[in-house]
N, C-alpha and C positions, 0 to 999 in steps of 0.2 A: 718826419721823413717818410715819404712814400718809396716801396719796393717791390720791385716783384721775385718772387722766391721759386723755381722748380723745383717738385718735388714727385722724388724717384722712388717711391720705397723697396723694388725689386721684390725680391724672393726670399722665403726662408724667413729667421727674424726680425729681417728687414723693415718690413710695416708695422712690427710694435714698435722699436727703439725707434722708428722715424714719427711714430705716431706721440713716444714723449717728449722727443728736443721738439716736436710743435707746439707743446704745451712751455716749456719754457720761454720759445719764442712768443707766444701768446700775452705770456705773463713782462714782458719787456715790451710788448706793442702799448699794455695798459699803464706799466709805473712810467713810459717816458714819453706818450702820446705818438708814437709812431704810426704808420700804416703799409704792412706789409701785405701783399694778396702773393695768394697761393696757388698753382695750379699743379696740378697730377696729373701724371702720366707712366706707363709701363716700360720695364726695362728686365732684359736678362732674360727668364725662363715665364716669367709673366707675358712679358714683351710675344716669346716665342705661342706661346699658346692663345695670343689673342690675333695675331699678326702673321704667327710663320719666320719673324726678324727680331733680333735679341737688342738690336734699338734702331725701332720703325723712325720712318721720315717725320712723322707726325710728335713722337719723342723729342728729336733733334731740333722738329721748330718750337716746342717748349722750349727748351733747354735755350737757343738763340734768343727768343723773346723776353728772357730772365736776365734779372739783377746778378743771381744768384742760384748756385743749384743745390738742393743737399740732399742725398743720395745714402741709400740702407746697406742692400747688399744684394749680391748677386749668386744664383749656383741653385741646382734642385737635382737632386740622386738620380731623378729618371737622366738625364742627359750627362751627369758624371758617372754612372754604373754602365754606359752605352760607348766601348770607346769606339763603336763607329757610325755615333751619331753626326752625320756631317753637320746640323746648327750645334752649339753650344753658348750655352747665356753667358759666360767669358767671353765669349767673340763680341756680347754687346758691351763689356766693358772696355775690350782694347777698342773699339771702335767708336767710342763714344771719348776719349780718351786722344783719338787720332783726329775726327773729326771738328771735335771743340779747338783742338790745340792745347792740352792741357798738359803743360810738359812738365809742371813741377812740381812734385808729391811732398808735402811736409809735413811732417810727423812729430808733434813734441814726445817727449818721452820724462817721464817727472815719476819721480817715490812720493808718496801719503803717504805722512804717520803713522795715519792709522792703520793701514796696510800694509807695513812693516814685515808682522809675521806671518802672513800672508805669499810673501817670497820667498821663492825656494832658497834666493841668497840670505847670507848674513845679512844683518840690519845692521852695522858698522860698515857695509861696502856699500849698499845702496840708498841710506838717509842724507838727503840732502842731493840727491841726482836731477838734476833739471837742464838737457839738453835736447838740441831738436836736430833732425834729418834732413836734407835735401837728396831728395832722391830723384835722377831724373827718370821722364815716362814714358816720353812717348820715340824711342829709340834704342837701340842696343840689343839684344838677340831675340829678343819678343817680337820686333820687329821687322828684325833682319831678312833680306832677298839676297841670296834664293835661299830658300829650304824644302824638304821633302824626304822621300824615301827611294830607294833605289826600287828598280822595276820586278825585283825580287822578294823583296820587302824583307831583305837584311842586313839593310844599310839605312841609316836615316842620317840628315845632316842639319844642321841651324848655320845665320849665317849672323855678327856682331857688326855690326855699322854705326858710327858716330860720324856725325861732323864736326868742323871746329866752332861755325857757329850755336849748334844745341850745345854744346857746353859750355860757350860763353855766356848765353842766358840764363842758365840758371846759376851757374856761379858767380855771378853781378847780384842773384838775388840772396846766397848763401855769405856775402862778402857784408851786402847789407843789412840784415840779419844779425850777422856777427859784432856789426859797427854800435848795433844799441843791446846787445848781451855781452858776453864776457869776450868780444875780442880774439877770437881764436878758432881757424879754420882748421879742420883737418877732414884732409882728400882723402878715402877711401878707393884703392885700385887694386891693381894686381901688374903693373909697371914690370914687373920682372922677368911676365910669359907673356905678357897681352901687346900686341899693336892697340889698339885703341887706348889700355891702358894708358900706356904712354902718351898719347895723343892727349888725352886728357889730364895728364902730369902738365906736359910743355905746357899747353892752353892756359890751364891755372898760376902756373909759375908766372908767364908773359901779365896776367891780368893783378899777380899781386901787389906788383910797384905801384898801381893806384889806390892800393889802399894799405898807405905806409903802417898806420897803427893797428893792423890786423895781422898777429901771428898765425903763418900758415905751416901747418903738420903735413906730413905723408906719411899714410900707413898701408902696406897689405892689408888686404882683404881678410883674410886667414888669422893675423894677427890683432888684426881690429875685432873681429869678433871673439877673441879673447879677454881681449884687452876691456868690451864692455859688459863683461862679466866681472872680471875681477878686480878694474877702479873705471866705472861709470861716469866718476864724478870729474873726469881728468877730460872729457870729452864737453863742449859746451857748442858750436854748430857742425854737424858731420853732412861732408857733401861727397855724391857717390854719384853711379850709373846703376842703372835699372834695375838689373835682377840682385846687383848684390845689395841694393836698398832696402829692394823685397826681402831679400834674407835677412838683414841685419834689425832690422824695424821689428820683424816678427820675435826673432831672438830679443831685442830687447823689451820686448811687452812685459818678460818674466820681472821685471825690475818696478812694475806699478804694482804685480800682484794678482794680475789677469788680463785678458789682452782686452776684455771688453770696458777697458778703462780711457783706451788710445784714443783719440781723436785723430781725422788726417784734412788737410787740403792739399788739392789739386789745383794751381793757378795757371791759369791759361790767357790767352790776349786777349780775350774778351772778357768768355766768363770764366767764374773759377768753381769749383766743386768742392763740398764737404760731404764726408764720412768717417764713420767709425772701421780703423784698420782690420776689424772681424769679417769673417766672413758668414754667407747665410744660415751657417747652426742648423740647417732642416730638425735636425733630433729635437729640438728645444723650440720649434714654433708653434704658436699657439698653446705653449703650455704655461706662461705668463713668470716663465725664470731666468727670460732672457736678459745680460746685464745693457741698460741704454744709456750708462755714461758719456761710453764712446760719440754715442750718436750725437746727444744732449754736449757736450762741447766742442762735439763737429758743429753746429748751431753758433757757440761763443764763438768759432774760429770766424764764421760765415759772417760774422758781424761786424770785427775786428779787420777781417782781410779785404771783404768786397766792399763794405760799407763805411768800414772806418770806424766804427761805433764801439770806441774802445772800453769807456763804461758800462756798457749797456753789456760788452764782454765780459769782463770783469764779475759782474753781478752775476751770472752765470756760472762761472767756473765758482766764485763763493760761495754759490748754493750748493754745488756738489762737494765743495769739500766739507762744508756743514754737515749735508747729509752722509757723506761718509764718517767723518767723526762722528756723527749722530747713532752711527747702528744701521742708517734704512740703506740696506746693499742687499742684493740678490745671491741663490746660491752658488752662485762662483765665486762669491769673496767670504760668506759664512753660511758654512751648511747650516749650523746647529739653530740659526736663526734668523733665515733670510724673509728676505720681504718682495714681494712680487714686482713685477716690471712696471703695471699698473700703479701701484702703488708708491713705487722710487718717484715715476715722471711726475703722479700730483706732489710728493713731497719736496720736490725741486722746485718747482713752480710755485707751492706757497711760498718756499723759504725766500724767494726771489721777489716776491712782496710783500714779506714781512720785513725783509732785510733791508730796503729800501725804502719802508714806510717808516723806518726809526729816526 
């Protein structure tokens, strides 16, 4: 199989962890004879400093000419310490995000064994947790017109907009989803204060008759994030709106054990994006302790979802769970004897042809 891959490694962390999930992907171009080509391009606070645009025109036609995108992170203190920098390398991700079409954020969320003790929670509430998120992206009050400040500047306002069609799309995707795991939607809203809430109750109710064998849940927002603290394992596809996605994803990262374990896609109508749910770490770049799980099975996802290549997924995520049973994990997951970032991506990478060569 021939592909073409964009790659974004942004800011921060970014260019190590994207610099190992290419080495796994490397190591899967040689055990199945593939051929993927690769091109780079800047984004976010890179973008801004080369460009003056946190994702220049020249980005964008990468990103269109690709298979496939997969993407580091974004964010650099000079423009988050500045709150009145009018660019900000955010601005290239909502925009890059708006642009593509990239309306559906999915997030697995799964406990390692061996990462157990590792969580702040018990190991009796989160072993055996393996559900995923549909969050959507590219609407809801990140979006929303109008917004600003009043001409005094002590009033500020956001404004929440949904339609009925963006929520039918991605809950077609969250229903399907559902239909090959355990069967079981639950809506995340806030029905009770929110118009759009509700908007998005009716919407999903109307669309569940098509898919008889899919139990569908509704929970607050407020209680869900409860609720995936204290039984995890009760939740198996969760489909939400925007920001309370953003929240809830984050909050569950505590449940792998460190959030630089998460992987996420972004699918969009043409193409789709992978990344790791972390953000750019600035404190931790270049010092070679950044964890590139995340990144390294945002790669399995990129394989699986654009491509199909569900094997060649597979082999991937086996490696990282080897290597974490193995010990080789950075110090976010073992101070007392972590192993460098450098050194996790070639260890993934063998194990991916070793595992494959038996």
């Amino acid at each position: 199989m021939k592909k073409k891959i964009a790659i974004l490694p942004g800011d921060g962390i970014g260019p190590e962890v994207t610099k190992q999930a290419l080495k796994s992907l490397k190591s899967i171009e040689e055990a199945f004879g593939h051929e993927f080509t690769y091109t780079e391009a800047h984004v976010g606070a890179a973008a801004i400093d080369a460009t003056g645009d946190p994702f220049p025109q020249q980005t964008e036609d990468v990103c269109r000419a690709a298979d496939a995108i997969l993407f580091g992170a974004i964010g650099h203190p000079k423009y988050d310490n500045d709150p009145k920098a009018k660019v900000r390398p955010e601005q290239g991700l909502l925009a890059m995000r708006k642009k593509l079409n990239l309306f559906a954020n999915v997030r697995p969320v799964k406990s390692y064994d061996a990462l157990l003790s590792k969580s702040p929670l018990k190991e009796s509430i989160i072993q055996g947790t393996d559900f995923v998120v549909f969050r959507e992206l590219t609407g809801g009050i990140y979006f929303g017109q109008p917004r600003g400040r009043s001409e005094d500047g002590n009033q500020a306002f956001d404004t929440c907009n949904y339609s009925k069609e963006e929520i039918t799309r991605i809950a077609k995707l969250a229903f399907q989803a559902a239909g090959n795991r355990g069967k079981k939607v639950t809506l995340v809203d806030k029905a009770n204060v929110l118009a759009t809430s509700r908007l998005w109750r009716e919407t999903v109710q109307e669309m569940a008759s098509d898919y008889p064998d899919i139990q569908l849940d509704f929970m607050f927002v407020d209680n869900a994030a409860m609720k995936i603290i204290q039984n995890p394992k009760d939740f198996d596809v969760v489909l939400t709106e925007n920001m309370f996605g953003d929240i809830i994803t984050d909050e569950a990262s505590v449940i792998a054990g460190s959030l630089g374990m998460l992987p996420s896609a972004s699918i969009g109508t043409a193409q789709s994006l992978f990344e790791p749910i972390h953000g750019s770490y600035p404190q931790a770049a270049g010092k070679d302790i950044a964890n590139p799980f995340g990144a390294i099975l945002s790669a399995a996802m990129l394989l699986e979802y654009s491509f199909g290549l569900v094997e060649e997924s597979k082999a991937i995520q086996d490696a990282v769970l080897k290597a974490v049973d193995d010990g080789f994990v950075t110090e976010d997951i073992d101070r007392e004897n972590p192993v460098g970032t450098e050194e996790v991506g070639d260890k993934v990478a063998a194990y991916i042809k070793e595992m494959l060569a038996v």
